[in-house]
N, C-alpha and C positions, 0 to 999 in steps of 0.2 A: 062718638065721632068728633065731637070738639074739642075733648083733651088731644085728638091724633092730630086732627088739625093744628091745633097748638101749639101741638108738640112739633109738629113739622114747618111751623112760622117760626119756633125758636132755632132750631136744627139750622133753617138758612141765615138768621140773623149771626148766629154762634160761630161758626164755618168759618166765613173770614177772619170773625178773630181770632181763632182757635189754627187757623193754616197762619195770619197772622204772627200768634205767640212762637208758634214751631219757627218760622223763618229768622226771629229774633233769637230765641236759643239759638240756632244756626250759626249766628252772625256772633252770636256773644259766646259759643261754644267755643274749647282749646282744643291745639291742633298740635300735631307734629310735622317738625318739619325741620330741614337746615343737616340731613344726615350726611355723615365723617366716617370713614373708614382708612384708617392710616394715615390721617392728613388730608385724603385724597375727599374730592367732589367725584370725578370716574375713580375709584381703585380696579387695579388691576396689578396680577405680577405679585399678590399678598401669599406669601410662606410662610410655615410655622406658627406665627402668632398673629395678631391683628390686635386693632383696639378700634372702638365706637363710639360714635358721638351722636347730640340729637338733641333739637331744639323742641322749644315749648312757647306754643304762641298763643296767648291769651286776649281777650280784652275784660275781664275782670282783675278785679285786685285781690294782692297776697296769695296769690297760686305757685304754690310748692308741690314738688314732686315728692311722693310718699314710699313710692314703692316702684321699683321696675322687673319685666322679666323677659331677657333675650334669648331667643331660640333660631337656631342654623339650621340645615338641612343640604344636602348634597344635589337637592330636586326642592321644586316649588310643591309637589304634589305631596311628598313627606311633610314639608314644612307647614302647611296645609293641613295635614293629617295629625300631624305630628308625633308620625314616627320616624324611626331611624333617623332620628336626630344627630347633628354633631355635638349640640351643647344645648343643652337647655339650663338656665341659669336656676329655676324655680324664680319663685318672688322674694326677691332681695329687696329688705327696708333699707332704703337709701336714697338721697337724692341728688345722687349721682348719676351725670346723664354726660359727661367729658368725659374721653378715654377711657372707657370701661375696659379689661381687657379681656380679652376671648380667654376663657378657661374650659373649651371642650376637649372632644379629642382631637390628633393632630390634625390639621386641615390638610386636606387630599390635594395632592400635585396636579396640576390641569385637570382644572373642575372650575364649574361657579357652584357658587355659596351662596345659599338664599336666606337672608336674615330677616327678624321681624324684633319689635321693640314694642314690650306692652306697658304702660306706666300708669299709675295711681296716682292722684291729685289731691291735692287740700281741698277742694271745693267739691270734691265726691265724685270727678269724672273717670272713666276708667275708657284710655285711646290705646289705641294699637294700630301701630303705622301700617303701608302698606309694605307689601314686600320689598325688601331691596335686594340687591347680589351684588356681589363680587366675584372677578376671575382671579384663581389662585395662579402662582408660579409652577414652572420647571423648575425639577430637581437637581435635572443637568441636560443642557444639550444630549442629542442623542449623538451616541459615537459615532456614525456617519456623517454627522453634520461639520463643515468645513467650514476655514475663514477664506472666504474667494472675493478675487479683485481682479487686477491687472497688474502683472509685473512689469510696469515700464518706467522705472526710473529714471530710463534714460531721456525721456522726455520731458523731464521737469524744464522750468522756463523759468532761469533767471532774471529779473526784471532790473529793470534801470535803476531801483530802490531796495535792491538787492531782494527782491522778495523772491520767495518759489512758490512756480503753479503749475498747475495741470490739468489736463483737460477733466469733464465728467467721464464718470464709466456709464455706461450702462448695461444690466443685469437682466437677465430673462428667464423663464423656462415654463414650456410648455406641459400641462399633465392634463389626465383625462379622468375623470368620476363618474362610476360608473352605475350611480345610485342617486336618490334622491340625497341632499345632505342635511343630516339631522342638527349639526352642530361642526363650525371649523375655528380654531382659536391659533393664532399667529402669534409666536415666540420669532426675537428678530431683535439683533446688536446691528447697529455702525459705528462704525470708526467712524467719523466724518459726517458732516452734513447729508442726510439724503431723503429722499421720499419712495413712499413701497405703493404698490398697484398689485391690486387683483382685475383682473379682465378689465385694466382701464380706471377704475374708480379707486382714488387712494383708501387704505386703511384705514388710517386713519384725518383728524383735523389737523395732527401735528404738524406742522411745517416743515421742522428740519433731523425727524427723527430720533435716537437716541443722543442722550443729553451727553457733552462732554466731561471727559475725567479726567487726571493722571492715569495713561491705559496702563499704564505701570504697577500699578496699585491694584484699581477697581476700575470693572467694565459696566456697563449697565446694558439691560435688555429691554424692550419692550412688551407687553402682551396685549393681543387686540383679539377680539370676537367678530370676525368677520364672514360671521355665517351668510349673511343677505349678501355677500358679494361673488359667492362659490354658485354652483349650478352645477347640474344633472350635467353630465356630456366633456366638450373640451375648456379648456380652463387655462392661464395663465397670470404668473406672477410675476413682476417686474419691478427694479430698483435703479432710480438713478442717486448714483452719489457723488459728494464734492469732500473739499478739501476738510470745511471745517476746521479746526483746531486741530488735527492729526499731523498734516504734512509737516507746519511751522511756517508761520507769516514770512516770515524769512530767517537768515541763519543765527539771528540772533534771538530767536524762540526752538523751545522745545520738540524735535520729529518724532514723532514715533513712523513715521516708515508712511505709506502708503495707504489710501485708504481702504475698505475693508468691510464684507457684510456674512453675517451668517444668521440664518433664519432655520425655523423648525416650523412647519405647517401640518398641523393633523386635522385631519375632514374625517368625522363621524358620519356613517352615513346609515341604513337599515341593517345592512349586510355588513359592515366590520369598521376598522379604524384605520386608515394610511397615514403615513406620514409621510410629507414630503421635505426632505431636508438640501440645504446650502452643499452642491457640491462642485467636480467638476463638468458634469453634464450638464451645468448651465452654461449657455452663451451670455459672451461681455463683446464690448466694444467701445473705445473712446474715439470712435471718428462721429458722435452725434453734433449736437448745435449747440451746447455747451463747450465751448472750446478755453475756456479760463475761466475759474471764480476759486477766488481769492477775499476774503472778510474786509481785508483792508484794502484793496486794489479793485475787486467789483467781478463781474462778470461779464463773458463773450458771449455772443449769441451770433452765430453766423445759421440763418434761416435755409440758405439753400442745402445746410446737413438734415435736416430735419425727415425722420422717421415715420412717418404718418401712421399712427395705430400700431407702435412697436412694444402698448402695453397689452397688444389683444393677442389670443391665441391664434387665431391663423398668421400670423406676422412670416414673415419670410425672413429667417436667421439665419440662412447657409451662408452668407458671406460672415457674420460674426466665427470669432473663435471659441473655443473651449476654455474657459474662468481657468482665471492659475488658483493653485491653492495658496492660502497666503501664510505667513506666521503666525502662530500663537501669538495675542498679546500675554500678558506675563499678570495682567491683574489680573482679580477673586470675579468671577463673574456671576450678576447677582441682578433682581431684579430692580428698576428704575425705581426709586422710594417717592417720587414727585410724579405730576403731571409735568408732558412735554409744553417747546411753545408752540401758540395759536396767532393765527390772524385776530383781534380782540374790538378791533374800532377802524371805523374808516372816516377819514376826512377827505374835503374836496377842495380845492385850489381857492384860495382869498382873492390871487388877480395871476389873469396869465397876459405874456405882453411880448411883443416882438423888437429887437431894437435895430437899428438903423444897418448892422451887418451881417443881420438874418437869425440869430440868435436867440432862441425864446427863453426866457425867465419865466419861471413860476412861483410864485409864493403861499404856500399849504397854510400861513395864517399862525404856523403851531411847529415849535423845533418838536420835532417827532421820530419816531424809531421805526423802522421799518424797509418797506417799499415800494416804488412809485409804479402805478399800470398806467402803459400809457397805446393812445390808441393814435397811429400820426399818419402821415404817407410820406411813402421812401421811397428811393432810386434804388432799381437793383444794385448790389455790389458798393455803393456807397452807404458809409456807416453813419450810423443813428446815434450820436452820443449823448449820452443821458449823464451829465454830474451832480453830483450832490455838495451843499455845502449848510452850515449855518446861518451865516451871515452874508451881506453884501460888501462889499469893499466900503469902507469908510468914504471917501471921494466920488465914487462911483456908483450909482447903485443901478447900472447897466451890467454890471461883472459882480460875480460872486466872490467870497472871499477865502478862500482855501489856503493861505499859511498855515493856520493853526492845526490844518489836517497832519503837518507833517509829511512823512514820506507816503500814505495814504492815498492812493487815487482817488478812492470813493468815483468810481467810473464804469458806469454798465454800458455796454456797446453794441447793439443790436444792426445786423448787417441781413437788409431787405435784399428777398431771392427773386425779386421783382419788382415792376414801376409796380407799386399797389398801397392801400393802406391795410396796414396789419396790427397787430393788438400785442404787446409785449410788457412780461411782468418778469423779473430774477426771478430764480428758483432756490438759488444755493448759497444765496447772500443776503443782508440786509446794511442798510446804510442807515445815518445819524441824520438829519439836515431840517432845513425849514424850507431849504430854498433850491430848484433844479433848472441846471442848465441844461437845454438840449440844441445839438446843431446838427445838421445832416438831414430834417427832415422837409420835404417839401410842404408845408401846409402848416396853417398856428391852429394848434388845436383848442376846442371848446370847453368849458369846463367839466362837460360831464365825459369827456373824453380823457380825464385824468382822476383819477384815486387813487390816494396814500394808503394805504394800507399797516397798521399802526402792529407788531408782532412782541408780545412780549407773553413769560412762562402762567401758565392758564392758571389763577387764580381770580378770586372775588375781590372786587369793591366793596370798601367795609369802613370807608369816612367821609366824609364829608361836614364842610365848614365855612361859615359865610357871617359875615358882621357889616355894620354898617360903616368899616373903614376899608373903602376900596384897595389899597396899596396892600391891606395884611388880608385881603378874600384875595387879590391877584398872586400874592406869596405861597397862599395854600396850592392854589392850580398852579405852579410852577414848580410847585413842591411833586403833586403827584406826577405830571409830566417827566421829571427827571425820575420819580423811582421808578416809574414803570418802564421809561426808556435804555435804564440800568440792572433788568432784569431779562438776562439771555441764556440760560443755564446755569447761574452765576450771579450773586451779582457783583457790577463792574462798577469799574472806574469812571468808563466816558464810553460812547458808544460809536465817536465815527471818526478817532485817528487814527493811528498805528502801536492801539494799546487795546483796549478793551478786556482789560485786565482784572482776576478777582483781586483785587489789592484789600486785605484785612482791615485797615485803618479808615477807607472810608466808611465803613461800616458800623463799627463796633458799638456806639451809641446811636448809631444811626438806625441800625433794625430796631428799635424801638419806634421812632417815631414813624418808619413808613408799615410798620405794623399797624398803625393808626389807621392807614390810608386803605391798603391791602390786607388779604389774606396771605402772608409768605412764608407760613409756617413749614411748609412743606416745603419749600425750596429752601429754606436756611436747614433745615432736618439734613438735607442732603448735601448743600455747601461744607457743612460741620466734617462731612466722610472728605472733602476735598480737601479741608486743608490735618484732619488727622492723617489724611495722606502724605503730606509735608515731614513729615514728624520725621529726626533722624534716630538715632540709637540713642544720642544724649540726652536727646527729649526736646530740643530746640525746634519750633516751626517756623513756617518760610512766611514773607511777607504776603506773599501770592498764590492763590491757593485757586483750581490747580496753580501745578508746578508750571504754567507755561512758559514763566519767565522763572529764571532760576535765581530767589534772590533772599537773601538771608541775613539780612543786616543786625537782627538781632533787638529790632525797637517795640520795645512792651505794648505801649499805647495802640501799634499793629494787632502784636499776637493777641491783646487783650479781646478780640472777635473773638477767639476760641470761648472764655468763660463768658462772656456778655452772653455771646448770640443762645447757649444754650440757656441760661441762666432766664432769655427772654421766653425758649419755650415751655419755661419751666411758670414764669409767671403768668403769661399771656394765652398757654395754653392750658394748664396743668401736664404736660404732658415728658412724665416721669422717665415713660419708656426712651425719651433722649437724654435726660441727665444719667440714665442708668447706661446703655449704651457710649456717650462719649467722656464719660465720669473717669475713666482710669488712663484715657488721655489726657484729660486736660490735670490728671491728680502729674502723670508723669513731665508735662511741660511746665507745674508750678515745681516740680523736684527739682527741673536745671536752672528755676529760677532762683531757688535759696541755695543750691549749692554753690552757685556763681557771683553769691554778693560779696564785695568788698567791704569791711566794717560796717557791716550792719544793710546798705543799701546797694541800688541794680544800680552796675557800674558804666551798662552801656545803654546809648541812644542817637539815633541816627537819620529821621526825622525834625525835632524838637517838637515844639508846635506850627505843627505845619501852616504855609498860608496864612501867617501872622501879614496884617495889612502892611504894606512898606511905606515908608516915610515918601516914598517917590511914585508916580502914576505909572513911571517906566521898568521899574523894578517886579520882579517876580518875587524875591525874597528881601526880607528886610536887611541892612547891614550895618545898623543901628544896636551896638548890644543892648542898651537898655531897652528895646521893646521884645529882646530874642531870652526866653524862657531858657533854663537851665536843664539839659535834656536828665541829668540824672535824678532830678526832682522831676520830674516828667512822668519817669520809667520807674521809680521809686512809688509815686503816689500813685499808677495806674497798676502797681503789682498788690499796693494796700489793695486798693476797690476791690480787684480779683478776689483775695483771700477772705473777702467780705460773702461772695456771690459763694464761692467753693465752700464757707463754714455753710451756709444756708442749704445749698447742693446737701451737702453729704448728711447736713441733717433730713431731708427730707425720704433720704436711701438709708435713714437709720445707722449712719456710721459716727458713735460718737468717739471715738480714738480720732477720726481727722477732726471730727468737730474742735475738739481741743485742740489738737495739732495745728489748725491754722489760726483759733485764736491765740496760742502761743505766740506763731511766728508775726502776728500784726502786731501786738504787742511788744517784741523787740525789734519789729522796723519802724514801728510809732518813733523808739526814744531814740533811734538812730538817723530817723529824717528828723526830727525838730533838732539833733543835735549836729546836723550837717547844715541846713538850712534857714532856720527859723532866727531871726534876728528878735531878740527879748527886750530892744532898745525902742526899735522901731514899727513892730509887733506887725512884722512883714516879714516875708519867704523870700529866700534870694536876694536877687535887684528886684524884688516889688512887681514883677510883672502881675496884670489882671490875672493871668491864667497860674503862676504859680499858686497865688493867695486863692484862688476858686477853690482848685484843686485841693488844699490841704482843707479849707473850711467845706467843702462839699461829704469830702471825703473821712471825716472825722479825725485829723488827723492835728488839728488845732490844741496845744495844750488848754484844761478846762479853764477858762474864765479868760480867757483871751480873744474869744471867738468875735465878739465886738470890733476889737483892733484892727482885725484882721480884716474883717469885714466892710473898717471905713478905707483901709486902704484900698480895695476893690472902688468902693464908693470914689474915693475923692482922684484916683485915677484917673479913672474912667472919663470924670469932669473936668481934671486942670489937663491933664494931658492931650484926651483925644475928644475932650468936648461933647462927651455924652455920645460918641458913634461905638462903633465895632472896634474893639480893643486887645482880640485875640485871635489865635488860628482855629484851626480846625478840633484841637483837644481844650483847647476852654471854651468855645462855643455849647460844647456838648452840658455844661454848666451854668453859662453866662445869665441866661432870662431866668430862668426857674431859682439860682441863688438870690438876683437882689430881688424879683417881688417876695420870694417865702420867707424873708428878708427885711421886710418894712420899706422897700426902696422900687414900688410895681410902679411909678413914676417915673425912675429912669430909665426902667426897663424898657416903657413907652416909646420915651424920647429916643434910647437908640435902634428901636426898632421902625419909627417912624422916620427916621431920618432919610433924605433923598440926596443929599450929596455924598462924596466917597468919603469912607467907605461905610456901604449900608445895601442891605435888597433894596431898598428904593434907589440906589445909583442901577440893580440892574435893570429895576422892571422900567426907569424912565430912558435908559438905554433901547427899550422894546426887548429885553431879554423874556422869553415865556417859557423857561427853565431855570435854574440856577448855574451862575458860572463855576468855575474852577478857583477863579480869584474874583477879588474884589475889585479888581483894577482889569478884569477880562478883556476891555475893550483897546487898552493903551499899552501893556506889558508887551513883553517877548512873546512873541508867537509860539515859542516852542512849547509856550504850556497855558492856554488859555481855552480851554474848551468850556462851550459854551452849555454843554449840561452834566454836571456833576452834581451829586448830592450832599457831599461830604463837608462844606461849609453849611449846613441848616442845623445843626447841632443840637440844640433843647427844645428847637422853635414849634416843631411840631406836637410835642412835649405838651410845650406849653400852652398852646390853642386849646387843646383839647382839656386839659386837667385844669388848667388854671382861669385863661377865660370861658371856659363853654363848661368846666364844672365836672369833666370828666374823668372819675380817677377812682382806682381801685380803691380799697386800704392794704398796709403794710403786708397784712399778712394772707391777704386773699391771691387766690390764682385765679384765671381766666374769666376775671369779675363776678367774681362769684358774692363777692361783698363791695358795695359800694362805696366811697365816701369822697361827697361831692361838695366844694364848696367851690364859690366865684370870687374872682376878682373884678371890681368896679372901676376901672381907670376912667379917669375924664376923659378918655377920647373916645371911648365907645360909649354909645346907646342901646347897640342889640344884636346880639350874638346867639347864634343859632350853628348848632352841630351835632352828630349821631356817626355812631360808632357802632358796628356789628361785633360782638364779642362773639366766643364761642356759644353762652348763652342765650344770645339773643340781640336784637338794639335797643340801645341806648339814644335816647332824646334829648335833648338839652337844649334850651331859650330860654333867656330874658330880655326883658324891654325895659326902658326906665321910663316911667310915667309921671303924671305932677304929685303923685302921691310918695312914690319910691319904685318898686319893681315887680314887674308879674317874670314869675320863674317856673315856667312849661317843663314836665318831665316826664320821661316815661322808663320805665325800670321792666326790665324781660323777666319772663317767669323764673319762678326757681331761684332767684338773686334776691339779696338785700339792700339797704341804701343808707345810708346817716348821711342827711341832707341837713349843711349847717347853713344856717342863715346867716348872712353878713352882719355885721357889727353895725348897729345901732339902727337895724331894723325888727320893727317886730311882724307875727303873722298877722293877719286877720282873718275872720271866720274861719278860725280854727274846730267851731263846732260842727260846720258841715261838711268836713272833710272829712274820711275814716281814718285820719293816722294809727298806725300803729301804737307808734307813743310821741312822748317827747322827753329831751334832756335839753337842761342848763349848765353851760360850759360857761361859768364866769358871769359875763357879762352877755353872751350869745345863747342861740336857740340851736337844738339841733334835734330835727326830725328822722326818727328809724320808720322807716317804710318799708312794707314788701311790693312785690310787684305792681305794679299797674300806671297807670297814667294820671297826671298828677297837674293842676295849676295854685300855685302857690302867690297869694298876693301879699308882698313884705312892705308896711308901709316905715318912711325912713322916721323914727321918733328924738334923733338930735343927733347933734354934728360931730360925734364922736372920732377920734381917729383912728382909722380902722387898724385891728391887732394885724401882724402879722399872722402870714398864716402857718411860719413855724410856732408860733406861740400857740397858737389855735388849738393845733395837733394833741389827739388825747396822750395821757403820761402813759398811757402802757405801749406807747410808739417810738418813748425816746433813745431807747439801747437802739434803734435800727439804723444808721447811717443813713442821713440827708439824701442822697441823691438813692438808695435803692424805693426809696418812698415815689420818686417819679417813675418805676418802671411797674 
């Protein structure tokens, strides 16, 4: 009896620690998580092929994936079982867990797909996720299904700014299910902005539907699973739509004709499958309370049209008419490769205020994209006018300031069907501003009676960055503000004049660094199809992609989006499946570029470097030759880069006949730009601009043992001319920081990025600018081009936050950080720089702090990834023995730790006052054939 008793005093003592231990495994157990299908977070609309993705989140260290094995199913209950599988992978030794690509059989035409992902670990765990699905695509509309709208062109509304609009349609039709419903999945194109209802409840979260194209080319569809929206009994479906991008802002944009919806609905039910298809038995009408919305001019709301319950089946439509059938568009119709946009963030008014002549002003605190809800009281028949703007007038800050809109109204107008207070939000527009005028209304409304409503394409947050220098933490958040506000199906130019445009060149270097920020991989995957849409017979693309402005000037540093942007899914993502799809476009728009050279070099450019700072506060362009870059050294050295990205490309698709072929052709436009341009006297490009000299020394394009020369003349520029400020436009920015600190010169890198007089980001952030302007002079130029959030001036900067101060950086030859290699730079004006970065793999951590000793440097590394953590010059570790490094190397004079995964505090104390190496000298030798600037991407 005393051993039982004993035994049963230890049993309770044991227990807690033993539930204890379990709870700690728990916590210390890997997980899966972060899964990709096609790019997408939801996929849907997946045909033919797909590819997989799939995170590994650990808190141990050096956890490597050993082995994986995916299996599909047409049903959760095979998948389960695991039979009648679509693919079963077996267990594949690899540890590859980015883009896997589906190798089963073909994937079934409307279906979900239910996938599972089992993977083996270096630490001996063996996870398997939980299920996931995807809805596949249509094969093809079903022949029944019609493009239906409204034929009324003759109502278009020429505007005082020459704009055309027209009213919303709206779309109906009533059906009846006679079954319970087991499964209804929603196939559905617009031409146009609009939104889809079932019995009342949108489809989807999307806001404004099927994303825009050239409808010329390529249409996109949507697919949605809108099972919980269907029911037993009467049922209906309902579409309002707007202008969108279809009609043409006005005549000096592209129409394709009228807008336009055709949908395919199948409801599975016990007893069979219906379909209900886009035809002319639906009812339309444009006499609702949408009576104008127009992107750039805003939207009508006149209340006493309003419909009450015209998305519900019993709605009474006999006065509507019978839907016209409309045209074919003429593009490949195909499913949407991205997620649409969403509502994403909402902000609430910083001060709202009345002024002396009834006038309310609002201030949201944050130039922002979107749309404002506003809840007020109004007079019957008198209009509620609601403006947007950026700014306030300089003089005045009672009036808002709208020159720089341009011909643009930015004006939503809401006309109360009674004395009442009422609640109104756009439906079919979105506006640019920080700041809203409203007059018409009786009453100054409360703060919680207003919210912004922030819309941009539904991706993840994937950066962040913060130091102890306030002016470069407020740079980053003005950073992400302007890309996020510049992502609307597209990304744009500016979001609230009479453009909103996919212009190529703001981009081009640019999707690297707001890749930093966001997840856009899947929206540039799909921008790529807009501008290989551009493409003519020659091989030449347009500036503007879509085509909505028709413009073709022919300037590389533009077209150069085409090779970057992919180039970036190639690095950032691994993701093959886009270099192999836009690979033989972008092989035919470098054919018209060497057919077209003149001795040796690109003869045309029509840009230069854009938004070079001008010598005058009132100037938009400089008119200064020697600050103006020579465009055919421009288009010359931005076609080298290319040829650089496309030998890489085509090595990784196995094609070594281009591989040589394009290091052929760089090799004779080397000896043809140094012999066009390069001055051997004064060991400068051109007239010496900063941006000529970047560009060749970035670009590898420096003959050897020159690169010094070239380099001071960047330097001493920089200093006697513009006194250490911003010294180039929009194509040497994309160079400027990351050349002089990798460079030995991270000091003046400082100095010009710390600067607060013009021109510098701290001229705009001391402006109260909380985005990035267009120019450098935003506040004082020509209004005809000053918009207040563009991205296309931040060039390396983001670049460089992350890779340089915060330690963030691939190496040369990794994709989607699959290998690490981190080192920091120590400028004296920072103390402590903290940032994280979600890669495909996983996140990324990075802090340091400077102490009286030297530096504690915080890390953390995602499974499945490596790292060579080089420690700064003329620091060593300490307690290197309680730490599990993997190893260590001696570079010279420096330490450089190989770590696997896990979380990491490194304390480097400083052992003498050495001068710290540059960090291209740093760089291991088996890095040096790769050209400077692809090492930052």
């Amino acid at each position: 009896m005393a051993n039982i008793k004993e035994k049963n005093i230890m049993r309770h003592i044991l227990l807690p620690f033993v539930a204890m231990f379990m709870i700690l495994q728990s916590v210390m157990g890997s997980e899966l998580e972060g899964f990709r299908v096609s790019r997408m977070t939801e996929p849907a609309g997946i045909v033919r092929t797909a590819q997989f993705s799939w995170q590994i989140t650990s808190k141990k260290n050096n956890v490597v994936q050993t082995a994986y094995r995916l299996r599909a199913a047409a049903s959760k209950a095979d998948l389960k079982a695991g039979h009648n599988l679509l693919w079963d992978s077996e267990v594949v030794r690899s540890d590859m867990s980015i883009s896997v690509p589906y190798q089963g059989r073909r994937l079934p035409y409307q279906s979900t797909v239910y996938w599972q992902v089992e993977v083996w670990l270096s630490t001996g765990e063996h996870l398997k996720s939980p299920i996931q699905h995807f809805l596949t695509g249509i094969k093809q509309f079903d022949a029944e299904a019609l493009w239906i709208g409204a034929e009324d062109a003759d109502r278009i509304v020429i505007g005082n700014n020459n704009s055309r609009d027209l009213p919303a349609r709206y779309l109906r039709r009533s059906f009846y299910v006679n079954d319970k419903v087991r499964r209804a999945t929603l196939y559905i194109s617009t031409m146009g902005y609009g939104q889809t209802y079932i019995n009342g409840e949108p489809v989807s979260e999307d806001v404004f539907g099927t994303l825009q194209t050239d409808y010329t080319k390529t249409v996109y569809y949507n697919t949605y699973d809108v099972t919980s929206l269907l029911r037993r009994g009467n049922n209906a479906i309902a579409s309002v739509l707007g202008n969108g991008y279809v009609l043409g802002f006005n005549s000096g944009c592209t129409s394709y004709g009228l807008p336009r919806l055709k949908a395919q609905l199948v409801v599975e039910t016990n007893r069979d499958t219906i379909t209900y298809v886009t035809g002319t038995d639906w009812k339309v009408t444009t006499d609702g309370p949408i009576q104008r919305n127009n992107l750039w001019n805003g939207e009508r709301y006149e209340a006493a049209r309003e419909m009450k319950n015209w998305q519900m089946p019993f709605f009474d439509d006999s006065a509507w008419k019978q839907a016209d059938k409309m045209q074919n568009p003429t593009g490949v119709v195909c499913p949407q490769p991205c997620n649409g946009m969403r509502i994403q963030k909402e902000l609430s008014p910083k001060s709202i205020r009345r002024t002396s002549d009834g006038r309310i002003i609002i201030d949201m605190g944050q130039n922002m994209v979107g749309q404002v809800s506003v809840r007020l009281a109004g007079k019957k028949g008198t209009p509620v006018v609601i403006r947007h703007a950026e700014m306030l007038e300089p003089n005045d800050s009672n009036r808002i300031f709208v020159a720089n809109l341009r011909s643009a109204n930015c004006t939503d107008t809401y006309i109360p069907a009674s004395d009442a207070v009422f609640t109104y939000q756009p439906q079919l527009t979105y506006q640019g501003f920080r700041y809203v005028e409203i007059t018409g209304a009786t009453s100054t409304p409360k703060p919680s009676d207003i919210t912004g409503y922030v819309i941009y394409d539904l991706m993840d947050d994937q950066g962040s960055f913060w130091c102890d220098n306030e002016l470069l933490t407020q740079l980053h958040q003005n950073a992400y503000w302007g890309i996020i506000g510049n992502y609307h199906g597209m990304p744009t130019d500016c979001p609230q004049r009479d453009e909103r445009m996919g212009w190529l060149g703001d981009h081009a270097m640019g999707c690297y660094g707001e890749n930093l920020l966001v997840d856009n991989g899947a929206l540039y995957y799909k921008w790529l199809q807009d501008v290989a849409d551009t493409q003519d017979e020659d091989g030449l693309i347009a500036d503007v992609a879509p085509a909505f402005w028709v413009v073709r000037n022919r300037d590389v540093a533009w077209g150069a989006l085409s090779v970057y942007a992919t180039f970036m899914l190639l690095r950032r993502y691994n993701d093959i499946n886009a270099v192999s799809k836009y690979y033989p476009f972008l092989q035919r728009y470098m054919h018209y570029l060497d057919k077209n050279l003149e001795d040796g070099i690109v003869p045309t450019n029509c840009y230069g470097d854009w938004c070079m700072p001008p010598e005058r506060l009132d100037l938009i362009h400089s008119e200064d030759p020697s600050r103006r870059t020579d465009g055919k050294l421009i288009s010359s050295a931005m076609y080298y880069s290319m040829l650089s990205m496309m030998g890489q490309m085509a090595m990784t698709l196995g094609i070594e006949p281009d591989m040589m072929d394009y290091d052929r052709r760089q090799a004779k436009l080397k000896e043809a730009y140094n012999r066009h341009f390069f001055n051997a006297e004064t060991g400068c490009y051109s007239n010496n601009t900063v941006t000529a000299n970047l560009l060749s020394l970035e670009f590898g394009l420096v003959p050897d043992g020159e690169e010094d020369r070239v380099l001071q003349n960047i330097v001493g520029v920089t200093e006697k001319t513009y006194k250490n400020h911003v010294s180039c436009g929009v194509v040497g920015m994309q160079h400027l920081m990351t050349c002089l600190t990798h460079r030995g010169h991270l000091d003046q890198a400082m100095q010009i990025i710390l600067q607060k007089d013009y021109p510098s980001f701290g001229y705009m952030i001391g402006k109260g600018a909380t985005t990035v302007w267009e120019l450098w002079n935003g506040d004082t130029a020509d209004p005809a081009m000053n918009s207040g959030n563009h991205v296309m001036l931040l060039g390396d900067v983001l670049l460089w936050m992350y890779a340089d101060l915060a330690g963030i950086r691939q190496s040369p030859h990794s994709r989607a950080y699959k290998e690490l290699d981190m080192y920091i730079c120590l400028p004296n004006e920072l103390n402590h720089v903290r940032a994280a970065h979600k890669t495909p793999y996983g996140m990324i951590k990075s802090e340091w702090q400077r102490t009286e000793e030297g530096i504690v440097w915080q890390i953390d590394i995602p499974a499945n990834t490596t790292a060579r953590v080089h420690i700064p010059s003329g620091y060593t570790v300490q307690g290197m023995h309680s730490l599990r490094w993997a190893s260590a190397e001696v570079e010279g004079n420096d330490i450089c730790l190989l770590l696997g995964s896990g979380s990491y505090t490194i304390n480097a104390e400083k052992v003498f006052n050495a001068p710290q190496q540059t960090i291209f000298r740093r760089m291991s030798e088996t890095f040096r054939k790769i050209p400077e600037f692809l090492k930052n991407f």
